[in-house]
C-alpha positions in Angstrom: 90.4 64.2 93.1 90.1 60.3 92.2 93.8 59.5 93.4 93.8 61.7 96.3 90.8 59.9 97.5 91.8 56.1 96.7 95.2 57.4 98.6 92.9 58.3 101.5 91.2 54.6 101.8 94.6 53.1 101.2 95.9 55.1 103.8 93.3 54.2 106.2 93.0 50.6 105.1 97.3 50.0 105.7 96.5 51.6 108.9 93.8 49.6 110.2 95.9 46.4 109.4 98.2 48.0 111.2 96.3 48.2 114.1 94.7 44.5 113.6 98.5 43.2 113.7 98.9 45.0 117.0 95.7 43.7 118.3 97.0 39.7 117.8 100.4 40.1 118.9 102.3 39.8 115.6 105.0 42.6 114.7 104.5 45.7 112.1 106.2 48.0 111.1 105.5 52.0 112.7 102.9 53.4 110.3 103.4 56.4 108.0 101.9 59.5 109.6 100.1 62.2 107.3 100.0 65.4 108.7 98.5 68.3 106.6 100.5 71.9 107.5 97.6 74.4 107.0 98.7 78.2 106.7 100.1 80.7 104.5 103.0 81.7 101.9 105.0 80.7 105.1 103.9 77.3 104.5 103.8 77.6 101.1 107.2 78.4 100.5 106.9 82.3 98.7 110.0 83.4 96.7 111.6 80.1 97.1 112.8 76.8 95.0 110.4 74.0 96.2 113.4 71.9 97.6 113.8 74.9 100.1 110.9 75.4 101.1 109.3 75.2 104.7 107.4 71.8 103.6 110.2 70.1 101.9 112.9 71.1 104.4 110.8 69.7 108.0 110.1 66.7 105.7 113.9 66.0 104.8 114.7 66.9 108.7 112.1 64.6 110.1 113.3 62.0 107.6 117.1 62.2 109.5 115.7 62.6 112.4 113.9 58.3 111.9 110.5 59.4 110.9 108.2 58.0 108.5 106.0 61.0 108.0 103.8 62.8 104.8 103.6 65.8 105.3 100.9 67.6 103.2 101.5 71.6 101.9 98.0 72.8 102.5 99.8 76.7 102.7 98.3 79.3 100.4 99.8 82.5 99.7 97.3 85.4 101.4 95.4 83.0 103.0 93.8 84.6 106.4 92.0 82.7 109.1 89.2 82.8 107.4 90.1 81.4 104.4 92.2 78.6 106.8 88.4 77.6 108.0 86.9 78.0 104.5 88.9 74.8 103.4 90.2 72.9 106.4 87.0 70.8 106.4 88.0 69.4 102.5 91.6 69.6 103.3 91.5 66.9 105.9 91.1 63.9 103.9 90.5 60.7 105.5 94.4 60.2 105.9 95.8 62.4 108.0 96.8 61.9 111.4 97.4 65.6 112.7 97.8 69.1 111.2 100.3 72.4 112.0 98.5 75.2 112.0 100.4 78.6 111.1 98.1 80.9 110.3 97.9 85.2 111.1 100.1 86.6 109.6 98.1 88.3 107.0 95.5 88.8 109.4 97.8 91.2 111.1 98.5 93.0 107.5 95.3 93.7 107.2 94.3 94.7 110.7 91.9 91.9 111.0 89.9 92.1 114.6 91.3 89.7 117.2 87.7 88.4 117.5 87.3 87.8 114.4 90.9 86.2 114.0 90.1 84.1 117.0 86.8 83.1 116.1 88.2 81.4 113.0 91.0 79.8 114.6 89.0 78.5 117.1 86.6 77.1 114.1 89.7 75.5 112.6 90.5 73.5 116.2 86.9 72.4 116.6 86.9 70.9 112.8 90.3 68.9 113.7 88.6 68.1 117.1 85.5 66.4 115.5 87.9 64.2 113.6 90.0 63.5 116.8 92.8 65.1 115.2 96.0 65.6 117.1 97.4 69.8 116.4 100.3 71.8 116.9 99.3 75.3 116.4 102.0 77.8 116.2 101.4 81.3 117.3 101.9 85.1 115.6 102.6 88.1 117.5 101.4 91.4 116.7 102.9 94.8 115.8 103.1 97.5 118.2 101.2 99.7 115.8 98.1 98.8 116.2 98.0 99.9 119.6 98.8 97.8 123.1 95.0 96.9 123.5 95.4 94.9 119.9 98.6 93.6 120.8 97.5 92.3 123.9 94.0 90.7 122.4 95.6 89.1 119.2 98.6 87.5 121.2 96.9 85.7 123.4 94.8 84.1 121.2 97.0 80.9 120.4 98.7 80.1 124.1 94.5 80.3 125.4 93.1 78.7 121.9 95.9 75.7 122.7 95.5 75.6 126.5 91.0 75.0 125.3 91.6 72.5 123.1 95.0 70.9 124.6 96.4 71.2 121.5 100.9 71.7 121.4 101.6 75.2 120.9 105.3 76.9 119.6 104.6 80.7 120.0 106.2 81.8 116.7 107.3 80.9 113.3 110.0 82.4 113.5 110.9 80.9 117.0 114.7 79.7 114.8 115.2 83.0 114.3 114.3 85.7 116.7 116.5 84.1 119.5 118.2 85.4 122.5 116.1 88.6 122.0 117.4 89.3 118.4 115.5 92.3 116.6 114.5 92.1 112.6 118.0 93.5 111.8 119.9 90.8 113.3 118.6 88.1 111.2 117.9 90.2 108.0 121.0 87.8 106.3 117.8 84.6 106.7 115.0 87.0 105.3 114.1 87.5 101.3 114.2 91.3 100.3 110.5 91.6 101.5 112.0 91.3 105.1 108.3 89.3 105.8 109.7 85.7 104.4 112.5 83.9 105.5 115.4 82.1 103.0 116.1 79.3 102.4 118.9 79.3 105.3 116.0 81.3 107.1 114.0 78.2 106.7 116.7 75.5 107.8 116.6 77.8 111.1 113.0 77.7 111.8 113.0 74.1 110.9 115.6 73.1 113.4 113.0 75.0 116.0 109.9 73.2 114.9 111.2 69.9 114.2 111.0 68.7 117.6 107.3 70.4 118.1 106.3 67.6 115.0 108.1 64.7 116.8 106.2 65.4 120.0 102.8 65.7 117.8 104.3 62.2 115.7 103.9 60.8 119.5 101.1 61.9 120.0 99.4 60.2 117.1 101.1 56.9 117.9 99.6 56.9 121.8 96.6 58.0 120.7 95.8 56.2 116.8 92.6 57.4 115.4 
């Protein structure tokens, strides 16, 4: 808890300089964003070696792709919405600069009302609103088994929840994957056995989708510094 919080004033304190060299006219160097990734064992990395996981593969793509970003694994296995709001108040330490939300999924497993779904993501937003906090939340889609009417209610919560709070929205997770209209079968060579998490190829896939959604969220926090 010490070092994570003598990171967080460091963090800050390179930043400010950062900003004080702007302010004067001398050169710097882009900062180093933080950005925390709040969600699930889809964030986590379930059933995979950590190299392959979601975290470690968007960092190692942003990395080619020029940027010098953290990029925090706040994803528990199970977590729900509510459990997302139960800790996104601690998780946010004073360095980050943004946050992905990808959170649902297990909602949706457990039939969780849209309300109540809703309710805590929109709890989550107005937390990373209070801080001035630039999000990209990225969106889950229901089953047809729980009726059209749920359908309907829990898949509009993210493109409305993003349009309130202007945050960037990707409608799925799995955006790398389910292309061109492709059904669960199509991409089950990406999937673990569970046919719920991706692979590690799975993961390559869905990086390549989100990776630009984080360099349009990295711009965002360089126009607008907090």
């Amino acid at each position: 808890m010490i070092e994570r919080f003598t990171y967080g004033l460091t963090g800050a304190r390179n930043k400010a300089c950062a900003a004080i060299l702007v302010a004067i006219g001398l050169p710097v160097q882009a900062a180093e964003v933080d950005i925390l990734a709040l969600g699930d064992s889809l964030t986590q990395g379930y059933g995979l070696i950590e190299q392959e996981g979601f975290v470690p593969q968007l960092r190692a793509w942003l990395a080619a792709h020029g940027h010098d970003v953290r990029i925090v694994n706040g994803g528990v296995s199970g977590d729900t919405t509510a459990g997302g709001l139960s800790r996104v108040e601690w998780s946010l330490t004073p360095e980050i600069d943004a946050m992905i939300v990808t959170l649902g999924g297990n909602d949706l497993l457990r039939g969780v009302a849209p309300e109540v779904a809703r309710s805590n993501l929109d709890g989550i937003l107005k937390v990373a609103a209070a801080k001035d906090l630039e999000v990209l939340l990225i969106g889950m889609q229901a089953p047809g088994n729980y009726g059209q009417e749920y359908k309907v209610a829990f898949d509009a919560i993210y493109p409305e929840l993003a349009e309130e709070y202007g945050t960037l929205y990707l409608p799925s997770f799995f955006q790398g994957l389910m292309t061109d209209g492709a059904s669960p079968s199509d991409v089950a060579e990406f999937m673990q056995p569970d046919g719920i998490h991706p692979n590690g190829k799975g993961v390559a896939r869905i990086v390549e989708a989100i990776g630009p959604k984080i360099e349009e969220l990295i711009a965002r926090v360089s126009e607008n510094p907090s």
